[in-house]
N, C-alpha and C positions, 0 to 999 in steps of 0.2 A: 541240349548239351548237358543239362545237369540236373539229366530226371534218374541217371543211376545212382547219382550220391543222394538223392531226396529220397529214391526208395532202398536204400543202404540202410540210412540213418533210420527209417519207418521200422525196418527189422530190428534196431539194437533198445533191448528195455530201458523205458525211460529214466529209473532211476539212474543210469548209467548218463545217461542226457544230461540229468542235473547236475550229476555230480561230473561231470567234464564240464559244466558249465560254471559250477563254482571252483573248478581248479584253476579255471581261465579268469575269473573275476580275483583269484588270491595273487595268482602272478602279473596279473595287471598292474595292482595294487602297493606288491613289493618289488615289482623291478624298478622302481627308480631309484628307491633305497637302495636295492641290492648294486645299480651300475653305480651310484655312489659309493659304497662301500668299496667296490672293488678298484673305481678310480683314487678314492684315498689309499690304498693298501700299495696301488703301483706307483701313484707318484709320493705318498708318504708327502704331501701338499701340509705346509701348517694349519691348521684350523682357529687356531686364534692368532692369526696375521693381524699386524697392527700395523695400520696406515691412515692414511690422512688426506685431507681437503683443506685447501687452505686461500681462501681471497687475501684474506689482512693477515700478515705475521704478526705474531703475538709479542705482544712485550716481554721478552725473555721467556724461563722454562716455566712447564705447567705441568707440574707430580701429581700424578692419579691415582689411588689406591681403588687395586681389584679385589672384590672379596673373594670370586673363587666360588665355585659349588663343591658341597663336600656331600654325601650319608652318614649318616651318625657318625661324625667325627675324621673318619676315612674320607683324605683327603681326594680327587680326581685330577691325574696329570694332566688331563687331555682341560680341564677348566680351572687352570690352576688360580691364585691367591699372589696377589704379587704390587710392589709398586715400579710406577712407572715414571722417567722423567722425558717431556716432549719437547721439542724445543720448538723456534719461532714458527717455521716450517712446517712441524710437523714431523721430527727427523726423531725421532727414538737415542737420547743420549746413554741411557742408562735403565737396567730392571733390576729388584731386588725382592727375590724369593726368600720368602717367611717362612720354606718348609725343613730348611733347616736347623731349624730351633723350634721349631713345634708350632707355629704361630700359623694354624690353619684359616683365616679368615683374616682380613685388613678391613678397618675402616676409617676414623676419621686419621686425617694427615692434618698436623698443622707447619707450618714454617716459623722459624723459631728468628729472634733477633737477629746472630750470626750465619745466617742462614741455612745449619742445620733445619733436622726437622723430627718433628712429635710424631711419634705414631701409636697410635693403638691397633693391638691387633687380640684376637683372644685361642685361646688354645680350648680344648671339653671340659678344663675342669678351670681355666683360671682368665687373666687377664694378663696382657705384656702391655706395657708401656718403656717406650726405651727411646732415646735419644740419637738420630739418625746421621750419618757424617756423610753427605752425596761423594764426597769426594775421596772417600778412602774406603766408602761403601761397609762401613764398621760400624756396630752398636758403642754410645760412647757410654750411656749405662740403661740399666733395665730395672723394673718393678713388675714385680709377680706379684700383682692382687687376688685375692683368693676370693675372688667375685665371677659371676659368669656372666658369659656376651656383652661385655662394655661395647658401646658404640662411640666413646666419646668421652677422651679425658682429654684437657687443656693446663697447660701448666702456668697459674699465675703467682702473683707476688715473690718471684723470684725462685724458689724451692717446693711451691704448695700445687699440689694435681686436684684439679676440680673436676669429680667425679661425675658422670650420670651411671645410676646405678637400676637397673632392672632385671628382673625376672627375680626377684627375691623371696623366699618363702615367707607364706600368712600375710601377705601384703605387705611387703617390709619396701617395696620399689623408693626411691630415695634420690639425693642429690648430699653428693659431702665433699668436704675438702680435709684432704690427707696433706702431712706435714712430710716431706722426704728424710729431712734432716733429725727429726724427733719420733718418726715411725709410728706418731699415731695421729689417728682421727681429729681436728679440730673444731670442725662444725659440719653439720648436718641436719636437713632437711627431712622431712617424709611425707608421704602423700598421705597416708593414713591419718594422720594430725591434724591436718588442716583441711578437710572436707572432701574429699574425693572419696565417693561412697565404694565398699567393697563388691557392690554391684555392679558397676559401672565400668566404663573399661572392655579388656578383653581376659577377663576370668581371670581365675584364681594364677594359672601357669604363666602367663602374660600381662598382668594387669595393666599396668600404665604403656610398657614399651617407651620409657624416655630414654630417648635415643639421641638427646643433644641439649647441650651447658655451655655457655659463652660468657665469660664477664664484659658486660656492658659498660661497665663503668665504678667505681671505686664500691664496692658492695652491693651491686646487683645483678643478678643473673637472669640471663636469658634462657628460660628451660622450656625441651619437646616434650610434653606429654603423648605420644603419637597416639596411642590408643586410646587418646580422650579427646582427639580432634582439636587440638587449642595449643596456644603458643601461649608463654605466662613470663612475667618477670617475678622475681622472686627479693626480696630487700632480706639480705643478709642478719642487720642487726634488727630488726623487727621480726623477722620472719613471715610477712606479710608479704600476699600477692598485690603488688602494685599494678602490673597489669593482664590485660589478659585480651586475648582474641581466639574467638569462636568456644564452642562447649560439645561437650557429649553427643555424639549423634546427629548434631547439624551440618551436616556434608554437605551444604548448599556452601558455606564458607571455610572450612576445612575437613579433609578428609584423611586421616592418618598421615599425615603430612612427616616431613624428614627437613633437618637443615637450618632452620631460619636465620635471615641476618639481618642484625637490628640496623636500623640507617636513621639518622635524624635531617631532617631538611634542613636550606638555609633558613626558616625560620624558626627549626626547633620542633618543628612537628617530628613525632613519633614516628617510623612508618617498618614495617615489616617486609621484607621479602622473604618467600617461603615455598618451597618445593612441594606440590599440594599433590601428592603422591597419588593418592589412590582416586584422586581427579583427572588424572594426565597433566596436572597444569602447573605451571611456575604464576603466583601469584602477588600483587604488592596492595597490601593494606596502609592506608594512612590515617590517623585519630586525631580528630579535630573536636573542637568543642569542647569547654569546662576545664576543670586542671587535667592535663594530659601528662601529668608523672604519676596520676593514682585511679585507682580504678575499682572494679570489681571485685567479689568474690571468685574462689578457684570452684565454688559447684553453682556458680547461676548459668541459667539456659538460656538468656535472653540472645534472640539473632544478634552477635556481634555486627555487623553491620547497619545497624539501624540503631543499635545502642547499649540499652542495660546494663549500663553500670553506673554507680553508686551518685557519680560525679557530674552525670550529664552529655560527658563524651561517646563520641560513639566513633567504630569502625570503616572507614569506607573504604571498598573494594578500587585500588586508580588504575591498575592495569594484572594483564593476563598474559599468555603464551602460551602457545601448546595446545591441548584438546587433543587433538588429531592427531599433533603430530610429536607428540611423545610418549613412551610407554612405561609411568613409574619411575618419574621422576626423584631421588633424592637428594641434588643438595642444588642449589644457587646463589653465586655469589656476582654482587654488581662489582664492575670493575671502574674504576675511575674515567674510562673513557666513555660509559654512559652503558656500555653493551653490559651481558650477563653472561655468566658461565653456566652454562648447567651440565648435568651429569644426569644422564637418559639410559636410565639404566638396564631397562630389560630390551634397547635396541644397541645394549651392550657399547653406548658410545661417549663423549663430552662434546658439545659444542659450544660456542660462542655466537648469541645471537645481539641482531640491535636493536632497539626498544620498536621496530616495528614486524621484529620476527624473522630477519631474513640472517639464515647461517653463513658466517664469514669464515669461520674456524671448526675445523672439526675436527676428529683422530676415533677411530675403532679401535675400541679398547676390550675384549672380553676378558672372562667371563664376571657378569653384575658389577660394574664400577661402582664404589660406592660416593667417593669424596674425589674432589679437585682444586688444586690451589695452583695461584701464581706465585712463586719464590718471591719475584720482584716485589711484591704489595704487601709480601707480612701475612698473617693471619687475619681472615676476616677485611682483606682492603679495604671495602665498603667504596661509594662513587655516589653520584647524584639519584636521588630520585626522580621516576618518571614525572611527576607535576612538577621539577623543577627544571625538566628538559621538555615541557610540551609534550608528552607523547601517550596520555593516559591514553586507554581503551583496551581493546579485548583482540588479539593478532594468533594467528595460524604460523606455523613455520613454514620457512621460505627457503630454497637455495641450498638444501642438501645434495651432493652428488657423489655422495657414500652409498654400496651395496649394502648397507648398515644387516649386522643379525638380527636375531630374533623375530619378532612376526609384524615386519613391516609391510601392510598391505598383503597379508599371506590369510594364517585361514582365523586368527583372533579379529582381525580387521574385517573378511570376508562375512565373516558372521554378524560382525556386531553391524554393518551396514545391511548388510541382505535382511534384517529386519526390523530395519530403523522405521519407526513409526507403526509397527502393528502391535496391536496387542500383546504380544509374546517379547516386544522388544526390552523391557527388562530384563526379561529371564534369558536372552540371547547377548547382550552384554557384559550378563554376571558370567554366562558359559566363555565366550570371549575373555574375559578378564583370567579367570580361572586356566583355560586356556596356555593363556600367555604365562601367569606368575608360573604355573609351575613343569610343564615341559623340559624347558631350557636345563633345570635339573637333572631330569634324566634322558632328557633325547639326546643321541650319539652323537659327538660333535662333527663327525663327516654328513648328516643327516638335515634335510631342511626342512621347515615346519609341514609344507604337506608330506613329503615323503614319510614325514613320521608320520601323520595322520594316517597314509597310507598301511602304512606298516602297523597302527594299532588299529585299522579297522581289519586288517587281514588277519591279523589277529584273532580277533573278535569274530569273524566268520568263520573262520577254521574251529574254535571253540563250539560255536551254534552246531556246526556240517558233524562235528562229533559227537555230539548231545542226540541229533537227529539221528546219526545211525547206530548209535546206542540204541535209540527206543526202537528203531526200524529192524534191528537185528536183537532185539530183545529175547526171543525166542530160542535162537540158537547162542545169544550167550549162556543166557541161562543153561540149556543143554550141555554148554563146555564146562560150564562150572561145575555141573552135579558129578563130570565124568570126571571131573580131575579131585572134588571130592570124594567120591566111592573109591577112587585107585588112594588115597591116602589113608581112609580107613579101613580097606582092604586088609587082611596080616598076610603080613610075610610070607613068601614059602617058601 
């Protein structure tokens, strides 16, 4: 029955063969994108829908701030920048768009005594800092810092913004405190001064990336160095690193990490919890042994966890969360009832887990959340540590039942498993990684991670299939070119 279309097909030349057969491997490729596209266009469906999962309602509201994906500057509607207020549920009370005052990017949120709120956010050439009214949904004042990409101002001693300051030119990256009331600088820190080599880091353009400043306590600061993998206290009228956890490069104990929040135990112990970003991991460090208010140097290497520092104390790792099941983590904060908040950011969501990993609270938040507070608890609540609730160890997330975005079990995941344990398996997790940070970016937001894969390998074929019959009809362009040269230098007649 089907020896005429066998000897059909035998008549037609083969390059004819391939190239129908690579037209059928391009539409394979791009129809899913493409019936995507076209189901977004007819239902005009929201793509950054915001919804929720919720076992345990939450102790009153929970303000999110989204940063938003922007192109140099040029903001994208479709991934906008925006804060968000959730309530116990999960019920969306209120959104407030930053793009109408230029504030193309949101990050950290604090909650302020009256329970206004802090915001930073930064615009291409400056920094806003402005005072938030949930309820009249009005700026009650603003500060144009003429600094770029703040991650992180907090506003202490009543009138003073404690800056984290980065991306500064000649290595100028820093930590200062600004006086509102008298418009200038009062004190200030720099990484340059006190040992952080110009080498180190992430280069000249990014050096430090401290990306978070918390006053701990009457003159010390809790500062992110992110790109030098370490969390550090800083003593204000010394200028001395009192303390310090992890160094340079040792990504066994932090790895570009976002967020920390300082916690001290009922006995005083020190302990860190810390969004271990480029880990997948939310982690909690506790420092025990020697005097545990002083410490280290800001450039010693010693494995924080095992010790090296001045005093005798050392760092130990009491619990973990995540691995698996978060993608670039930056912030956590413990809440008084024991659980944690995190902010999961490239699976675009927050949840609330309990110190054995299992999600009670959720909400899908796109695009890139950065920060999340509870109004009720203040800035920074803080809650027990896990050695003081039993519950150290190392836990996997539990109990998600959110189609959560970005590349959950999709092709970041698919890859970085499909070659767990071979040889190649480094370099299939850094493509994974890579993968994930930066797609979301630019993948269309009606678009899902394979369908884009789809769509950039078809791509990519169609590039090849023309390259190939460039060289394959080499001959006859050639031919066209000389005839449409000779007719141009031809004259006139």
């Amino acid at each position: 029955m089907n020896r005429p279309s066998l000897d059909a097909l035998r008549g037609v030349p083969r390059r004819w063969l391939v190239r129908g057969a690579l037209a059928l491997v391009v539409l394979a490729l791009v129809a899913p994108a493409a019936i995507s596209g076209a189901t977004f266009l007819v239902t005009s469906e929201d793509p950054t829908n915001l919804r929720a999962s919720v076992d345990d309602p939450a102790n009153g509201t929970t303000v999110i701030s989204i940063q938003g994906f922007h192109f140099q500057g040029m903001a994208n509607a479709n991934k906008p920048a925006r804060l968000i207020a959730v309530g116990p549920r999960g019920e969306v009370q209120w959104v407030h768009n930053g793009s109408g005052f230029d504030a193309r990017w949101f990050y950290d949120v604090d909650p302020l005594p009256d329970r206004n709120l802090l915001v930073t956010a930064t615009t291409p050439n400056a920094t806003l800092v402005y005072e938030f009214d949930p309820q009249t949904r009005e700026r009650v004042w603003t500060e144009r810092l003429p600094i770029h990409d703040t991650h992180d101002v907090d506003l202490i001693n009543g009138d003073q913004l404690l800056v984290a300051n980065m991306r500064e030119p000649a290595h100028g990256d820093r930590i200062f405190v600004y006086n509102r009331t008298t418009d200038e600088t009062v004190w200030e820190w720099e990484f340059a001064a006190h040992g952080y080599p110009e080498s180190g880091g992430g280069g000249p353009k990014d050096w430090t990336h401290v990306n978070d400043v918390d006053k701990i306590a009457d003159g010390e600061y809790l500062v992110s160095p992110r790109n030098f993998d370490q969390v550090i206290v800083v003593n204000r009228s010394t200028d001395e690193v009192t303390m310090q956890l992890g160094s340079d490069g040792n990504h066994s104990v932090l790895y570009e990490q976002h967020n920390p929040q300082y916690l001290r135990g009922a006995n005083g112990t020190p302990t860190v919890l810390v969004a271990d970003s480029e880990n997948d991991r939310i982690v909690e460090y506790a420092r025990t042994g020697g005097n545990a208010t002083a410490g280290g140097n800001a450039t010693s290497t010693g494995n924080a966890t095992t010790g090296g520092a001045a005093n005798g104390s050392a760092w130990t790792r009491t619990w973990s969360v995540g691995t698996r099941g978060l993608n670039w983590p930056r912030d956590a904060d413990r809440l008084p009832n024991g659980n944690t908040l995190v902010v999961d950011t490239m699976h675009h969501r927050v949840v609330e887990v309990t110190p054995t990993g299992d999600v009670v609270w959720e909400f899908h938040a796109p695009w890139a959340p950065y920060d999340a507070e509870r109004i009720t608890y203040g800035d920074e609540a803080g809650g027990p540590t896990m050695r003081e609730l039993g519950a150290t160890g190392d836990y996997d997330l539990s109990g998600s039942r959110l189609a959560v975005g970005g590349d959950t079990k999709t092709v970041s995941f698919w890859l970085a498993a499909a070659f767990e344990g071979t040889p190649v398996a480094a370099e299939a997790n850094h493509a994974a990684r890579l993968w994930a940070h930066v797609t979301p970016w630019i993948r269309p937001v009606w678009m899902s991670s394979w369908e884009f894969l789809g769509a950039v390998l078809a791509g990519g074929l169609v590039v090849v299939w023309g390259l190939g019959e460039a060289v394959y009809q080499r001959r006859r362009i050639r031919r066209g070119v000389s005839r449409v040269v000779s007719r141009v230098r031809r004259p006139a007649e």
